[in-house]
PLY file of the C-alpha trace (Angstrom):
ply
format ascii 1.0
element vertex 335
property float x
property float y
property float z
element edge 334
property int vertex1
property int vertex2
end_header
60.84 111.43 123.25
63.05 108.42 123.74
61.78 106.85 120.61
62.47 109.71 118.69
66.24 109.95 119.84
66.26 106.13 119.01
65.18 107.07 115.54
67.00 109.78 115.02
70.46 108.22 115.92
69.34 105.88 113.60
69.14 107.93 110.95
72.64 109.93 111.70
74.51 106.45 111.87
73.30 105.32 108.03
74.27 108.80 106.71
77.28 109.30 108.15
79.06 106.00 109.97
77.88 103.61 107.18
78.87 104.76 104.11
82.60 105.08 105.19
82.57 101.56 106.27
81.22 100.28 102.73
83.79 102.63 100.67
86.88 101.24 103.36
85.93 97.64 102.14
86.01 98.06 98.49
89.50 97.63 96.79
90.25 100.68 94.67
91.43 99.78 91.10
95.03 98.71 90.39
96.25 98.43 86.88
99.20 96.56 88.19
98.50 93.82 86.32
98.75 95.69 82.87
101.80 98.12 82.82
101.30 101.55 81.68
103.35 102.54 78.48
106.49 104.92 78.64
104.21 107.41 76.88
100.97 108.85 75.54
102.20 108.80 71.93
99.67 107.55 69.24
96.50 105.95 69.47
94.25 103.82 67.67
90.76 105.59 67.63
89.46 108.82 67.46
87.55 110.52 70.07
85.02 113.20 68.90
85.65 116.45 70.29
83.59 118.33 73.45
80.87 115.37 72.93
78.65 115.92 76.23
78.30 112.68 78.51
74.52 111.87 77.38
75.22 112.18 73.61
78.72 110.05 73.82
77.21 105.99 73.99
80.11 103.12 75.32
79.25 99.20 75.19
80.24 97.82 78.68
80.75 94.56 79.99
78.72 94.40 83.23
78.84 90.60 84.83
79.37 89.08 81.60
77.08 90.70 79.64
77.69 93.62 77.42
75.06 96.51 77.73
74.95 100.19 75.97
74.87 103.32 77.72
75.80 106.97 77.56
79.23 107.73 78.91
76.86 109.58 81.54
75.23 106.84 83.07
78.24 104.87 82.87
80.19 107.74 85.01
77.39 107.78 87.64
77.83 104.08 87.94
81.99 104.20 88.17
81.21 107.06 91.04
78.71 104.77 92.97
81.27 102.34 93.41
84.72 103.85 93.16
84.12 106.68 95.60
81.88 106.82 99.27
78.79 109.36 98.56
79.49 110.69 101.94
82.33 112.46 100.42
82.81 116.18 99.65
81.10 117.13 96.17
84.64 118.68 94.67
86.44 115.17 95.32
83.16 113.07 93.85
83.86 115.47 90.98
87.30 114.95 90.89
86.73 111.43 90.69
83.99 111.90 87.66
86.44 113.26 85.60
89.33 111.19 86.35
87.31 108.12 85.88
86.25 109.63 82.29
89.94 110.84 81.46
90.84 107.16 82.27
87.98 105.42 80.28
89.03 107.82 77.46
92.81 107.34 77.43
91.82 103.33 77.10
89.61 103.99 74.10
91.70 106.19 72.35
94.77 103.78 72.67
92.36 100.79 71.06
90.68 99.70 74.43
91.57 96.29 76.43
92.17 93.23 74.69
90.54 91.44 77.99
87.17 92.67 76.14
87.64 93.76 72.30
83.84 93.69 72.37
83.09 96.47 74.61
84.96 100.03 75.64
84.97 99.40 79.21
84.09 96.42 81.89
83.22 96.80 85.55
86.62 94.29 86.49
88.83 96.73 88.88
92.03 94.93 87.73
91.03 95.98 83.78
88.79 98.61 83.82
86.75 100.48 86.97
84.47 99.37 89.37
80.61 99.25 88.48
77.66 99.70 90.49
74.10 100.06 89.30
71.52 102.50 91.32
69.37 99.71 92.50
72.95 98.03 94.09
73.65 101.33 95.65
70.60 101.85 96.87
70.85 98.29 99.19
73.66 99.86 100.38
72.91 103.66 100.98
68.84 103.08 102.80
67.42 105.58 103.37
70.25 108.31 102.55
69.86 107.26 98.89
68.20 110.05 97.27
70.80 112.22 98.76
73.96 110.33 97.69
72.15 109.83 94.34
71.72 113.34 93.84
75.34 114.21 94.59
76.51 111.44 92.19
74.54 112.61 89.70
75.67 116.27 89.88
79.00 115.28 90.75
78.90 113.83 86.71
76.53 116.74 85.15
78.73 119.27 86.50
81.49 118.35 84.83
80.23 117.20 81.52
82.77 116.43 79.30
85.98 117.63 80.92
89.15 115.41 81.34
92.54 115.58 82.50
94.69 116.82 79.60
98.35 116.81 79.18
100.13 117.63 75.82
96.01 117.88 74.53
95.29 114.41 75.00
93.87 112.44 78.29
96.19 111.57 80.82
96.23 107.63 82.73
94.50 108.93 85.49
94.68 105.97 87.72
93.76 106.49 91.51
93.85 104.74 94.57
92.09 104.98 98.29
94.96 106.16 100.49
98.26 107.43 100.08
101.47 107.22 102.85
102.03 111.09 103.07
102.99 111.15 99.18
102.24 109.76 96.00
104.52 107.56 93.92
105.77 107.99 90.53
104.27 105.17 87.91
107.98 104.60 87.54
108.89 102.42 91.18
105.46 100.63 90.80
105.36 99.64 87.70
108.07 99.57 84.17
106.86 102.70 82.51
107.23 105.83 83.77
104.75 109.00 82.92
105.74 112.87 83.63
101.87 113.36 84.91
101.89 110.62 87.50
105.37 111.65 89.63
105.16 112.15 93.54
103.16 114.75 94.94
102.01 115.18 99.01
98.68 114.24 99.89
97.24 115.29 103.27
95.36 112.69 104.85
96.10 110.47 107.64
95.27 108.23 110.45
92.87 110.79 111.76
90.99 110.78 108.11
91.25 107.71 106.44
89.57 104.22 108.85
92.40 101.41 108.32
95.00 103.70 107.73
97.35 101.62 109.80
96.54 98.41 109.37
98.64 94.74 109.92
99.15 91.60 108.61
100.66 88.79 110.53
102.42 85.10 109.20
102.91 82.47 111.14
107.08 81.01 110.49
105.57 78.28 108.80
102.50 80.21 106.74
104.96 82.61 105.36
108.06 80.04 104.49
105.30 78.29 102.31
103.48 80.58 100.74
106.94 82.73 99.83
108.63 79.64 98.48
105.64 77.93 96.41
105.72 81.54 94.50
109.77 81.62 95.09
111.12 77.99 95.13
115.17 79.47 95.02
114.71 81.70 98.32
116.56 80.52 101.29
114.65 80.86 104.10
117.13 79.07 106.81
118.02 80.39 110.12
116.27 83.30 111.87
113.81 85.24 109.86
115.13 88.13 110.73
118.23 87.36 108.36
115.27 86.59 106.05
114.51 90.35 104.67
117.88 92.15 103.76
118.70 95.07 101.33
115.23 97.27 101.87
115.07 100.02 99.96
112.46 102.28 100.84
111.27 106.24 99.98
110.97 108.86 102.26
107.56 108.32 103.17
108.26 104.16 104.11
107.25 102.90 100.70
109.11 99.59 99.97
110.85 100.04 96.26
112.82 96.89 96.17
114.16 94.29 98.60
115.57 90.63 99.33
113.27 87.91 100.93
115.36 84.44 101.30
118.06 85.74 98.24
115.46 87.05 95.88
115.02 90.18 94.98
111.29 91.62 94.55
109.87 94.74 94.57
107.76 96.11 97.19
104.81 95.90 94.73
105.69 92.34 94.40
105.56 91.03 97.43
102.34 93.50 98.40
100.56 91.36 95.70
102.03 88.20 97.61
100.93 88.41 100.82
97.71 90.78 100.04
99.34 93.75 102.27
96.97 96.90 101.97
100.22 98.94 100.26
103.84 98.74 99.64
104.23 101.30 102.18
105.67 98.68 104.99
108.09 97.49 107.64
108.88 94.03 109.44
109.20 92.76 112.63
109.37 89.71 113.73
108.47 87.55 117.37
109.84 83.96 117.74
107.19 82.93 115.97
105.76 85.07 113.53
106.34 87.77 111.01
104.46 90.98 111.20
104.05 93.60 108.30
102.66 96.99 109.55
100.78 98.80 106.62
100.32 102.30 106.16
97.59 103.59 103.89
95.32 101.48 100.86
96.76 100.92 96.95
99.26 101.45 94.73
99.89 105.28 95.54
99.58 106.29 91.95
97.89 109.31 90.87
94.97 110.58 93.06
94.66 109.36 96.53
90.55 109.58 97.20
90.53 110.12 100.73
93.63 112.88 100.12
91.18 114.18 97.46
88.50 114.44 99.78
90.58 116.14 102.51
91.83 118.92 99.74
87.82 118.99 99.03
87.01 120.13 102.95
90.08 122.62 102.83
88.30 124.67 99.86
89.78 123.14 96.92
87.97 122.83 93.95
87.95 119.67 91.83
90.41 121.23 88.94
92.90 122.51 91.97
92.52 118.76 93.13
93.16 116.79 89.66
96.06 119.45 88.51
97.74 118.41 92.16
98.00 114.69 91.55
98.14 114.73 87.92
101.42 116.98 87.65
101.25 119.53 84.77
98.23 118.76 83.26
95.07 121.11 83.03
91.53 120.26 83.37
89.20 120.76 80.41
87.01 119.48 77.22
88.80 117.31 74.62
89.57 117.99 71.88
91.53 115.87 69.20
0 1
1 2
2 3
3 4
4 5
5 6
6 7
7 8
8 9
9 10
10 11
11 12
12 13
13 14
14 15
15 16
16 17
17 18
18 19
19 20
20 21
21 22
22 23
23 24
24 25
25 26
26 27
27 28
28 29
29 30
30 31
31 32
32 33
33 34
34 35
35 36
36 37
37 38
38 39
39 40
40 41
41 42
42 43
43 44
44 45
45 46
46 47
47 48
48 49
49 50
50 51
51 52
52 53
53 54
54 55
55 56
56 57
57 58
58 59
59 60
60 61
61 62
62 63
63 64
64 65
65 66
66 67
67 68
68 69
69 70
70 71
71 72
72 73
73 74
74 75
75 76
76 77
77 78
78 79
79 80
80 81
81 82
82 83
83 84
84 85
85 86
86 87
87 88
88 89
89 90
90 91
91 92
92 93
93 94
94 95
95 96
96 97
97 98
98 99
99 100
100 101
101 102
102 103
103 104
104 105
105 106
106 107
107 108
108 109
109 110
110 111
111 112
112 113
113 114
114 115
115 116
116 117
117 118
118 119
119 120
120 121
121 122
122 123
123 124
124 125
125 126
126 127
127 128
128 129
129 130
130 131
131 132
132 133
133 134
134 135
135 136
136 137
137 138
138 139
139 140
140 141
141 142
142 143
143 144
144 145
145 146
146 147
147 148
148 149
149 150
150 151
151 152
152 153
153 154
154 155
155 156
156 157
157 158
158 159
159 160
160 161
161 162
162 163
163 164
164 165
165 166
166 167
167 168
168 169
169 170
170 171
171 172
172 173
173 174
174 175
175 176
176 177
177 178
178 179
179 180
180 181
181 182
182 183
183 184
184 185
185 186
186 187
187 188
188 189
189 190
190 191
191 192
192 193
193 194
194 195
195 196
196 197
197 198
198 199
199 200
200 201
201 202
202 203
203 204
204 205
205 206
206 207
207 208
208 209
209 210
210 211
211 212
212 213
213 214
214 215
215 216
216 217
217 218
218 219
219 220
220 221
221 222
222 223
223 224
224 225
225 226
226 227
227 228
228 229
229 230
230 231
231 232
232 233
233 234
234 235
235 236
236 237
237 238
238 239
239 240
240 241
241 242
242 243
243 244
244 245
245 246
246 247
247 248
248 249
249 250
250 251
251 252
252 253
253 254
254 255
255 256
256 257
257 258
258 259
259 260
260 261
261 262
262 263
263 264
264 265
265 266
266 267
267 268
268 269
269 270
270 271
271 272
272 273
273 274
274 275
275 276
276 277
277 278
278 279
279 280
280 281
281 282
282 283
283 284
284 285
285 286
286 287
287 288
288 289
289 290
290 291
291 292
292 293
293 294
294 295
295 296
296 297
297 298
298 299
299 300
300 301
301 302
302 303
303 304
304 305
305 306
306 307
307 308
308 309
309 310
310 311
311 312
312 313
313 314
314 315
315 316
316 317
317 318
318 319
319 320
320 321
321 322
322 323
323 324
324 325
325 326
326 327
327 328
328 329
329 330
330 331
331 332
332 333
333 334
């Protein structure tokens, strides 16, 4: 009897604990690095119309290497690593189509210059994450024919549809956790879109692992790494004179501020120091300077765990994707 309980809490721990503790290690994707334009005008190549997943084929650059594959496979791959299988099926479907609407709106505006040769790349900072069955699978144990099942219908149920606004895929960018709202493109990075504008999103501490997290500098760590980036700040005197103007929303994220006489944006110096969002504040000891974080990304578009916590309150994946995408609708495309 003992050995069974043994085996059985086993079991329980690798198909419930685990998987949240892979997905809170991953970094969602951030397009920070490439600006999003001021609008979805134009676009370089044509996408057929209502093409199902299996009969629509992308080249992709997986670890250097380009490989073909349907749009399909490629979407149960993006899911695999982009989302934890552990999650409700409505926000793994969510996240289907918003990583298709995404991998759409970059083809049909000419694709990424990082990689002319192929549609799509599994680089988070260009493209989406990537993660092949077998890689899953030395992750997931012995829960893997269950997650791959619900990945796999999580694509096939929603064959072909996208996030549409004006007729024509939306950015549909997403990140893990948001700090009680969303943030328009427009205070993270230069262009602004009318779909991605700040919307709530439930979760929390009690839903999200990490969702408070900290970071902590030493004086000396931070006066070096801030001035090798920042050679002009002034970082004399006490460091609590340091940090001056904040400006921050109503939900704590950072929109601008001065470190040392500079002036940065709260995306800026989240890149800098590697803080888990630009939802922060400072405090300081004698010697050391302490950033407390709430929530994981850039708090564009869908939040995943906010996705998944609209998922266990009954909504479907369209009522999800038409909440964090504001005023767009959820179907096929069609040019």
């Amino acid at each position: 009897m003992r050995r069974s309980l043994a085996a059985a809490t086993v079991i329980l721990f690798f198909l419930f604990f685990f998987p949240w503790l892979w997905g809170e290690r991953r970094e969602e994707p951030d397009p920070s690095t490439e600006d999003p334009p001021a609008t979805d005008e134009g676009g370089q190549r044509e996408i057929p119309p209502a093409v199902h997943d299996s009969a629509r084929t992308l080249t992709v650059l997986i670890q250097g290497e380009v490989e073909e594959m349907t749009m399909e496979e490629y979407l149960q791959g993006v899911v695999r690593a982009e989302m934890p299988a552990s999650f409700e099926e409505e926000a793994l479907k969510a996240q289907a189509v918003a990583a298709r609407t995404y991998t759409l709106y970059k083809i049909r505006r000419g694709g990424s210059p990082n990689h002319p040769e192929a549609d799509a790349c599994d680089d988070i900072n260009c493209c989406k994450a990537y993660r092949s069955e077998e890689e899953a699978a030395q992750s997931w144990g012995m829960a893997t024919a269950v997650y791959e099942e619900k990945i796999c219908l999580a694509v096939a149920e929603t064959d072909g549809e996208v996030v549409l606004y004006d007729n024509a895929p939306v950015l549909a960018v997403f990140h893990s956790s948001s700090a009680g709202a969303t943030r328009p493109a427009g205070e993270v990075w230069t262009g602004d879109l009318p779909y991605l504008q700040s919307v709530p999103s439930p979760e929390g501490e009690d839903t999200v692992p990490n969702y408070h997290s900290r970071e902590i500098f030493t004086l000396t760590e931070f006066k070096e790494l801030f001035i090798s980036n920042y050679p002009t700040a002034n970082l004399s005197g006490a460091p609590s004179n340091w940090f001056t103007n904040i400006q921050q929303t109503e939900n704590g994220a950072v929109t601008s501020l001065q470190v040392g006489g500079v002036s940065l944006t709260g995306a800026q110096l989240r890149g800098l120091l590697g803080l888990r969002s630009a939802a922060f504040t400072i405090s300081f000891t004698d010697s050391e300077v302490v950033f407390s974080v709430t929530g994981y990304g850039h708090g564009v578009g869908m939040s995943q765990y906010g996705a998944n916590v609209l998922a266990q309150e009954g909504k479907n994946y369209r009522e999800i994707l038409t909440h964090y995408y504001v005023g767009t609708t959820v179907g096929v495309y069609e040019e």
